[in-house]
Each structure stands twice: as structure tokens, then as C-alpha cells.
Backbone as numpy.savetxt, mean C-alpha at the origin, in Angstrom:
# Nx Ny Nz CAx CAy CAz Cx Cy Cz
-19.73 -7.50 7.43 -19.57 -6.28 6.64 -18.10 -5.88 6.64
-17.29 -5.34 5.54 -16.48 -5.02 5.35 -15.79 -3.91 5.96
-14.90 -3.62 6.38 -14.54 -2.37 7.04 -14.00 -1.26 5.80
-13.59 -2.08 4.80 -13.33 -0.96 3.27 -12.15 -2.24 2.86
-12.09 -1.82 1.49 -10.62 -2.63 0.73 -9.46 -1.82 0.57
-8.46 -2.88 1.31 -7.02 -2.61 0.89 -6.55 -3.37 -0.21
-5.38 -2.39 -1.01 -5.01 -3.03 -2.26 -3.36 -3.02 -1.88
-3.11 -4.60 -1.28 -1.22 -4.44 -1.33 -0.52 -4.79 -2.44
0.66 -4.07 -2.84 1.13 -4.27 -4.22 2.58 -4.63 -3.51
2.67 -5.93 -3.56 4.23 -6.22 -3.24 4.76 -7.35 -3.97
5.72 -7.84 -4.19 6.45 -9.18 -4.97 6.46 -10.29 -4.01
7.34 -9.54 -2.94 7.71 -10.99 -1.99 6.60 -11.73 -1.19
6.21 -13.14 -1.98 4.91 -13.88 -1.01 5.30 -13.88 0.37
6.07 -13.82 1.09 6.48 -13.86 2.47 6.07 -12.88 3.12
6.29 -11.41 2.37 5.31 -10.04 2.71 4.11 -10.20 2.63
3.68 -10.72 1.45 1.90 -10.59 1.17 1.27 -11.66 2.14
2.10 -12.82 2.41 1.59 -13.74 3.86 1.43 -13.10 4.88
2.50 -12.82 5.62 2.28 -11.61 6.86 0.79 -10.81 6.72
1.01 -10.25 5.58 -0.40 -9.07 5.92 -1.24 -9.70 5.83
-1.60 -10.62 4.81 -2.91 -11.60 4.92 -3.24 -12.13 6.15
-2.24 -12.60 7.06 -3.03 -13.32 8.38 -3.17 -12.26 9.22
-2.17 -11.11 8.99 -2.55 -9.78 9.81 -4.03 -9.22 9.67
-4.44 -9.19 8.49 -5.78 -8.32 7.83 -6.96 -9.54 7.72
-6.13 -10.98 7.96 -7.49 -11.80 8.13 -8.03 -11.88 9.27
-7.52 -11.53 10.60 -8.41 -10.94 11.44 -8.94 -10.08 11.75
-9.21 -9.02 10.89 -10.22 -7.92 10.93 -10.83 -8.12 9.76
-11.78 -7.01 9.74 -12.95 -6.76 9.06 -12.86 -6.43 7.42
-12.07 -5.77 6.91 -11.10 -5.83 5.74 -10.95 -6.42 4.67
-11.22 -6.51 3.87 -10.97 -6.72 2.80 -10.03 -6.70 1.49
-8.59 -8.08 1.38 -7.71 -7.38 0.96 -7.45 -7.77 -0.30
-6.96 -7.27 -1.53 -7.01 -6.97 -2.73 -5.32 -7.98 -2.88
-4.76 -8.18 -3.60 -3.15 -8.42 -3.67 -3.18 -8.25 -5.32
-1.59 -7.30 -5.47 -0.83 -7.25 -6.75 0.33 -7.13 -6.28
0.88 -8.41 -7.54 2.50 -9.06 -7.42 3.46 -7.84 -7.96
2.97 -6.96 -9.17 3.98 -5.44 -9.26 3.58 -4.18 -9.78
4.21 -3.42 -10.26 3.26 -1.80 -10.08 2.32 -1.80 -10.92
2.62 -2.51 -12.49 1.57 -2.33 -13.55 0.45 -2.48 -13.09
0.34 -3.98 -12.78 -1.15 -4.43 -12.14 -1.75 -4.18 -10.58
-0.95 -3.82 -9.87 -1.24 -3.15 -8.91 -1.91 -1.69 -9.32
-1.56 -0.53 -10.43 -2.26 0.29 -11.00 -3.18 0.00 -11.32
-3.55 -0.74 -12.66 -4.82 -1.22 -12.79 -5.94 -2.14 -12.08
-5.26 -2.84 -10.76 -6.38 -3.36 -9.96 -7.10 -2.25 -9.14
-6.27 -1.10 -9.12 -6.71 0.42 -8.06 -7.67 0.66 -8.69
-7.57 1.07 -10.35 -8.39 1.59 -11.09 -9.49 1.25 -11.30
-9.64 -0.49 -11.19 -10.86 -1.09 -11.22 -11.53 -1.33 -10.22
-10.56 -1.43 -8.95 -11.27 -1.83 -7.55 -11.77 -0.94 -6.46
-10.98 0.43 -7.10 -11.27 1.57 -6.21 -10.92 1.49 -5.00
-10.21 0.60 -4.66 -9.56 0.38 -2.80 -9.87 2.13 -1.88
-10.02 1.68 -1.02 -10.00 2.83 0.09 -8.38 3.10 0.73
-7.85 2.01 0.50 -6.17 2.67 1.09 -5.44 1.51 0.38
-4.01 2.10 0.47 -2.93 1.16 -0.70 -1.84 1.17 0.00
-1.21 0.12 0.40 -0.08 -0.34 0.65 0.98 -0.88 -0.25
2.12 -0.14 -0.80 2.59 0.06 -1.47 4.28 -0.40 -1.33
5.02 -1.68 -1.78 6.17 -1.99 -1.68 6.85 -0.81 -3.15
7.98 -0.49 -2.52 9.37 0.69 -3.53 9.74 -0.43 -4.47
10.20 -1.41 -3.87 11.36 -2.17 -5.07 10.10 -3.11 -5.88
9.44 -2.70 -6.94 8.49 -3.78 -7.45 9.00 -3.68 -9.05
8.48 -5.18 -9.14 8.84 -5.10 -11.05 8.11 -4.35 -11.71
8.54 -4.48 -13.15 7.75 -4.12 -13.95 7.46 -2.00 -14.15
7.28 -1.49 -12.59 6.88 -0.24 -12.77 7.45 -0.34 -10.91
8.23 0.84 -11.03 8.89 0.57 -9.06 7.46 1.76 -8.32
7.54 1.32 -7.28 6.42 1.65 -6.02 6.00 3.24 -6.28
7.16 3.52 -6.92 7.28 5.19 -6.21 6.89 5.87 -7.40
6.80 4.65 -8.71 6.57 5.18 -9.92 4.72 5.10 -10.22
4.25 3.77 -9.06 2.89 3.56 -9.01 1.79 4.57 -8.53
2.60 5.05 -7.84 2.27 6.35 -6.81 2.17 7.30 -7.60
2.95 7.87 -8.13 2.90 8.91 -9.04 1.88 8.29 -9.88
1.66 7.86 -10.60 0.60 7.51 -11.88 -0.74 7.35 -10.92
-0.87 6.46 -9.95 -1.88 6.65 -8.99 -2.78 8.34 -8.75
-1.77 9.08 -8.61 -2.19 10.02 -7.53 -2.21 11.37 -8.84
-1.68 11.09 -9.96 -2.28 11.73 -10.72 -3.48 11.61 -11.87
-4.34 10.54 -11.59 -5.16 10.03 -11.85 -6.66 10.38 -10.90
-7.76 10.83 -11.83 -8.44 11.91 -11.28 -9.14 10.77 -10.30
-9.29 9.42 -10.63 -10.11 8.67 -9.88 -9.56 7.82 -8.83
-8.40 7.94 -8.62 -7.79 7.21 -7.74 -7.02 8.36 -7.01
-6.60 9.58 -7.19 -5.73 10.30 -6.62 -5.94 10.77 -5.15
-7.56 10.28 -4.73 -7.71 10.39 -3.33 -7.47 9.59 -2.55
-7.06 8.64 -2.80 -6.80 7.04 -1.94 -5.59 7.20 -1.58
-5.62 7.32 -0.07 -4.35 6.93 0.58 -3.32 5.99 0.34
-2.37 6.37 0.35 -0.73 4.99 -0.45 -0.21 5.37 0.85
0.38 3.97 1.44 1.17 4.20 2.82 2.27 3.27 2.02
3.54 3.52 1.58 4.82 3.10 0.98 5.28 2.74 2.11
5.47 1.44 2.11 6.61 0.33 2.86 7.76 -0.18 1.94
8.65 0.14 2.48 10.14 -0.17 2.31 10.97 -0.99 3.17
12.32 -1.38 2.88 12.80 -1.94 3.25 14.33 -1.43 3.23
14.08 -0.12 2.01 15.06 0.45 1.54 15.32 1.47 2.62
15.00 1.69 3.71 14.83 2.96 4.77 16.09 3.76 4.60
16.56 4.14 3.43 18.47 4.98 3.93 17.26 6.52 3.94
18.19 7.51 3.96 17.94 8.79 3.95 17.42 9.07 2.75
16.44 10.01 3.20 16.10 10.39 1.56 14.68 10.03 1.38
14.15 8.45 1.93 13.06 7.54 0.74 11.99 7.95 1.56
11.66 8.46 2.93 10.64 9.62 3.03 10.38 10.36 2.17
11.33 11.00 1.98 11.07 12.44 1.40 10.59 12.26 -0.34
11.89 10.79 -0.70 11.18 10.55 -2.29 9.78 10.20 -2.26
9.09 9.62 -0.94 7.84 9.09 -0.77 6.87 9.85 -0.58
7.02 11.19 -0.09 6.09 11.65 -0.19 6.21 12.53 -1.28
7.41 13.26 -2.14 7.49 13.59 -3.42 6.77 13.30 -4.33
6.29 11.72 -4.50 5.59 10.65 -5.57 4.28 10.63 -4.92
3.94 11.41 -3.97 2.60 11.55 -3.64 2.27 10.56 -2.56
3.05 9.85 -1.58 2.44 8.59 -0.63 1.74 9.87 0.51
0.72 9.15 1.48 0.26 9.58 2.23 1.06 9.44 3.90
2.07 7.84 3.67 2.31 8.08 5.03 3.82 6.99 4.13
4.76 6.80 5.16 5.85 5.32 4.76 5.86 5.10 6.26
6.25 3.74 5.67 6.70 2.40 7.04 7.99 2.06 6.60
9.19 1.77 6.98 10.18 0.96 6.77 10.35 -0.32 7.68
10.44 -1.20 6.59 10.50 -2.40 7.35 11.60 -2.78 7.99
12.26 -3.72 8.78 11.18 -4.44 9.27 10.13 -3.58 10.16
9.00 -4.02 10.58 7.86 -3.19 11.13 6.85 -4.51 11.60
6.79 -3.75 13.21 5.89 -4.92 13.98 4.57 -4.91 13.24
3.79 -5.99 13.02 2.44 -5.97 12.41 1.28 -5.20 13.05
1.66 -5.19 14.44 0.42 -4.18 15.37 0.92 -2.49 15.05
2.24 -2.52 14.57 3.04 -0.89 14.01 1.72 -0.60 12.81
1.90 -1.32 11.87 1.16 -1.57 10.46 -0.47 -1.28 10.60
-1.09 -2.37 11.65 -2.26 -2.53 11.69 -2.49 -0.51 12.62
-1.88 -0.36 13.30 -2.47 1.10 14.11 -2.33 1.89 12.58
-1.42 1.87 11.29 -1.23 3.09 10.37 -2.44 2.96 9.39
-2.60 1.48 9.51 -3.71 1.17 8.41 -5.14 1.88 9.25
-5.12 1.27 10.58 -6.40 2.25 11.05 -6.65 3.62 11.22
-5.46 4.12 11.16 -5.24 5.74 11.19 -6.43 6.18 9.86
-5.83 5.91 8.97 -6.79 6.13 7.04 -7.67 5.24 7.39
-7.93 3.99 7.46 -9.39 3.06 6.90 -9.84 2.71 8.86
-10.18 3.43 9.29 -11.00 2.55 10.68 -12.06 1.72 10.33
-11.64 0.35 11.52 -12.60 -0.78 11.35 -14.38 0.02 11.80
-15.17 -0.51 11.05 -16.64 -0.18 11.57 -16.99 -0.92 12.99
């Protein structure tokens, strides 16, 4: 049984590897989009329970996904935890501006990640 679906929206396969072998040992279920457009519309269709969210993405940037996310009557309850890489001053505050629920700046130990993801989605 599933513990709920995560939907990560990031570019770099080297990121989306990491979390995959991170989230393939738990219970979880994980969703992947390569940039914001389709990362929006896989939310919309998949209904994820929490979203992990890269800033620098093509097409539509992280912070712009968020916003369209979270003003959207059917998705606007789903937790977005924005991971960056961009950590200067400020991308808190733009992050939770655009509506994220929590940010990580990377780099970030995977057991850092896995305790924030259980904070919002606990394993059953």
C-alpha cells in the first residue's frame, strides 16, 4: 500500500536519481516532471499529496508553478516544499510569497529531505 504520491518537478536527472532511490525505499509513490508546465498539469491530473518543487525549471520557473498551483481551487491544498540550489537571501521569503509550504536548499542530506517529506505525507 502506498503511503500517498509525490510529484517532483525538476530538470536535472542527477536530482530526480537521488530522490528516486531515496523514495524507492519507502512506501511512496513517486510521480516525475522534467519542467513547470508539465509538472502543473501532472498535479492537476494526479492530485499528488505533496510536491517537491526545483526554482530554476524550464519552460515556467518553480516559483511560477507554485503560484499557478496554489491558486488553483483543486490543487491549492497540496503541500510544495521548493528546493533550491539558489539559497542567496531572499528565496525563502520569494518561496513562501509564491505560496510553498516549506524550502530546502541544496545541497541537502537525503535523510534532511526524507524527515521534511514525512513532516506533510507520513509513511502508513
Amino acid at each position: 500500500m502506498s503511503a500517498g504520491t509525490i510529484l517532483y518537478i525538476e530538470d536535472n536527472e542527477y536530482n530526480r536519481k537521488i530522490v528516486r532511490q531515496l523514495l524507492g525505499r519507502t512506501s511512496y509513490r513517486l510521480l516525475e516532471a522534467l519542467d513547470g508546465e508539465s509538472g502543473v498539469a501532472i498535479a492537476r491530473q494526479e492530485l499528488p499529496q505533496l510536491i517537491l518543487m526545483d526554482v530554476q525549471l524550464p519552460k515556467m520557473s518553480g516559483l511560477e508553478a507554485t503560484r499557478t498551483l496554489k491558486a488553483d481551487p483543486r490543487t491549492r491544498d497540496i503541500p510544495i516544499i521548493v528546493i533550491t540550489s539558489f539559497a542567496l537571501s531572499g528565496d525563502r521569503e520569494k518561496a513562501a510569497a509564491a505560496g510553498a509550504d516549506s524550502y530546502l536548499a541544496k545541497p541537502y542530506s537525503p535523510r534532511e529531505l526524507l524527515a521534511l517529506v514525512r513532516q506533510f505525507l507520513p509513511e502508513v
